[in-house]
Residue, then its C-alpha position, 0 to 999 in steps of 0.5 A: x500500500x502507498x504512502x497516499x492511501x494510508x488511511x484506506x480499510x485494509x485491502x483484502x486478505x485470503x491469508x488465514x491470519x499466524x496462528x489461527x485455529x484452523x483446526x477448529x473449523x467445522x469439517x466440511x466437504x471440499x465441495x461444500x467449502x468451494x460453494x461456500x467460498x463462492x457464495x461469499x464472493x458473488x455477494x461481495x462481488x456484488x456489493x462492489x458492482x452496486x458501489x461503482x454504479x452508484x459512483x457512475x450515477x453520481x458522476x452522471x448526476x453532477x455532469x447533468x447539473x454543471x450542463x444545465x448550469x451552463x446552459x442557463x448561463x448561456x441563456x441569460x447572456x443572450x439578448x431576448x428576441x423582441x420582433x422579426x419581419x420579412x423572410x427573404x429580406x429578414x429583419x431581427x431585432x432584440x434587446x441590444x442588436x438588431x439583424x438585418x441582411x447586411x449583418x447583426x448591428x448593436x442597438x445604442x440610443x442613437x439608432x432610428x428606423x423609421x418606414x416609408x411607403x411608395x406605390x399604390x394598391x388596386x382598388x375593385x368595388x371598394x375593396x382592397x385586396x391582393x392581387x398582382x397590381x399591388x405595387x407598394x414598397x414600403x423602405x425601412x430604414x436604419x440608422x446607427x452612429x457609423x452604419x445605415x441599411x436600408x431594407x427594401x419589402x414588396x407588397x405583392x410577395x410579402x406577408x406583411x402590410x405597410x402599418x406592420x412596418x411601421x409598427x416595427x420601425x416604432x418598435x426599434x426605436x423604442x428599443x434602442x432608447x431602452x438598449x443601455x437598461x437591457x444590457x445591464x439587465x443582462x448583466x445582472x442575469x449573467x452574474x447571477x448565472x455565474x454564481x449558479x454554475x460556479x455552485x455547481x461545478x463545486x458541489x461535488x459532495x455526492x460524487x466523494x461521497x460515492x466514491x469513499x463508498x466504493x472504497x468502503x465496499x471493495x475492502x470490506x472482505x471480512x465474510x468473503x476471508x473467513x469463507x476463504x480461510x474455512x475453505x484453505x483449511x479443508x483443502x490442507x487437509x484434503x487429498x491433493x489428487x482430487x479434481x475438486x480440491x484443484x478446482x477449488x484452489x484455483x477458484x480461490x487463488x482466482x477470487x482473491x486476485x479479483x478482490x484485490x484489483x476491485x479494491x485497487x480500483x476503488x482506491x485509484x476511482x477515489x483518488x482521481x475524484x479528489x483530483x477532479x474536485x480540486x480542478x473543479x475548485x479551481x475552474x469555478x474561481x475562473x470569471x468567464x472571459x466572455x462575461x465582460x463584454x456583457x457587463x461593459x458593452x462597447x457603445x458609440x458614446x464610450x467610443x467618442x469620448x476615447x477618440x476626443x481624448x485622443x484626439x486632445x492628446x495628438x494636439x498635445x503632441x502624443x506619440x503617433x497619435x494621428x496613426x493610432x485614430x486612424x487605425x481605430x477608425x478603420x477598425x471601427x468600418x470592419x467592425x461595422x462590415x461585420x469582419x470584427x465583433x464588438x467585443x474584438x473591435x472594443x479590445x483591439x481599441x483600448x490596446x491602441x488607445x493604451x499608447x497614447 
């Protein structure tokens, strides 16, 4: 036994202890001892089995809350979906973004959308209907502090009418006014969730619990010994030529190195969860590096004032300062292109800004 697993039960011994009175055991056939011997290791055997099926589930039960801890994480990082329009040209919007065919725009309360409608629609006995004549075209159009889109619906093949357009439009910006509170909302979501995953990833008490059971389990071999021993001491006294008494040693030579695998196992299955859930510790200290962008959104305000200070700074004569606006507002077009997301965009700009 290693240093390590000092403090484990004592592993299993088919030995009959010095000195033991071997000769007082009641006399049985050796047939009788080897089913007796057995008898004892079907039972320990399974004991054993049900230990490491329940280990097996505990860590199944953990895998399954750390998933569905994750999973809301994910979930409250994501913006709710507010209203979407179109299908071929398709307009999403959301708590802090909105999608249109150019590519995913984040919502700031500078963004305006507003529809306007062109063309006419055929008129037949005072009714309004579809028809191959509806020539309208209603246009929305969207604008943010450094990018414009204009969507396009026709009538004739669109689902849609023109006040739902315009019900849309007012929808947009009623959000974007609302798009800061969203974000810290989000924010507060996310955090909460962290904390969920983090008390999830660390509960491992179920899972050590089981484990220690395991180990418990595959060294409790004191019914399966004594069997053993009562069966060693027929066969001392039996004759060797016998085929049952050969049979029978080489059955319990057998159920004695099974025993000890089964309590190595249990040993090396415990010690590999005590090392899981010292990573498991260390993983749940770790703020998730895609957190940040939720709690401090890059926004069109925070973007102008770093380059009004830049912009000071190159009148004061900082180093390379005109290059380093340059380059952030080049950042900023493939940002907008939909080359960079803002959370790259708004890294890559505080590093050029730390420059200055």
């Amino acid at each position: 036994m290693s240093s390590s697993d000092a403090h484990s039960p004592s592993r299993p011994n088919f030995d009959p202890p010095d000195g033991s009175p071997l000769g007082a055991v009641a006399p049985i056939s050796v047939k009788d001892a080897h089913r007796a011997a057995e008898q004892a290791f079907r039972s320990y055997r399974s004991s054993v089995d049900n230990a490491r099926d329940g280990l097996s589930r505990a860590e199944k039960d953990y895998a399954a809350s750390v998933k569905r801890a994750e999973r809301g994480r994910a979930e409250a990082a994501s913006p709710s979906k507010i209203a979407s329009i179109g299908v071929v040209r398709k307009v999403t919007l959301s708590e802090t973004t909105i999608r249109t065919p150019k590519g995913e725009f984040p919502l700031t309360p500078d963004v305006e959308a507003r529809a306007e409608q062109h063309g006419n629609k055929q008129v037949v006995q005072g009714w309004v209907f579809k028809s191959d004549n509806d020539r309208r075209e209603v246009y929305l159009h969207l604008t943010g502090p450094n990018w414009a889109d204009v969507v396009p619906f026709s009538m004739k093949h669109s689902f849609s009418q023109p006040r739902d357009l315009h019900s849309f439009a007012a929808q947009i910006t009623a959000a974007a006014r609302n798009a800061d509170a969203a974000r810290a909302r989000i924010a507060r979501r996310v955090a909460e969730a962290d904390e969920r995953r983090a008390a999830a990833i660390v509960d491992r008490a179920a899972v050590e619990q089981a484990a220690e059971a395991f180990v418990g389990i595959a060294h409790a071999t004191v019914e399966l010994n004594a069997a053993a021993e009562t069966a060693k001491a027929i066969l001392d006294n039996a004759d060797p030529s016998e085929r049952h008494t050969a049979k029978a040693r080489e059955a319990l030579s057998a159920m004695s190195a099974q025993a000890w695998a089964w309590a190595d196992e249990a040993v090396a299955a415990r010690r590999r969860v005590s090392d899981e859930s010292a990573s498991a510790r260390a993983q749940a200290q770790t703020v998730p590096a895609e957190a940040w962008p939720v709690s401090q959104p890059p926004g069109p305000a925070r973007d102008a004032d770093a380059l009004e200070r830049a912009d000071a700074n190159a009148r004061r004569g900082g180093v390379d300062a005109p290059d380093i606006i340059d380059q952030i507002r080049k950042l900023g077009e493939l940002r907008d292109a939909g080359l960079l997301t803002p959370g790259e965009f708004d890294a890559k700009k505080m590093d050029l800004l730390s420059r200055l």
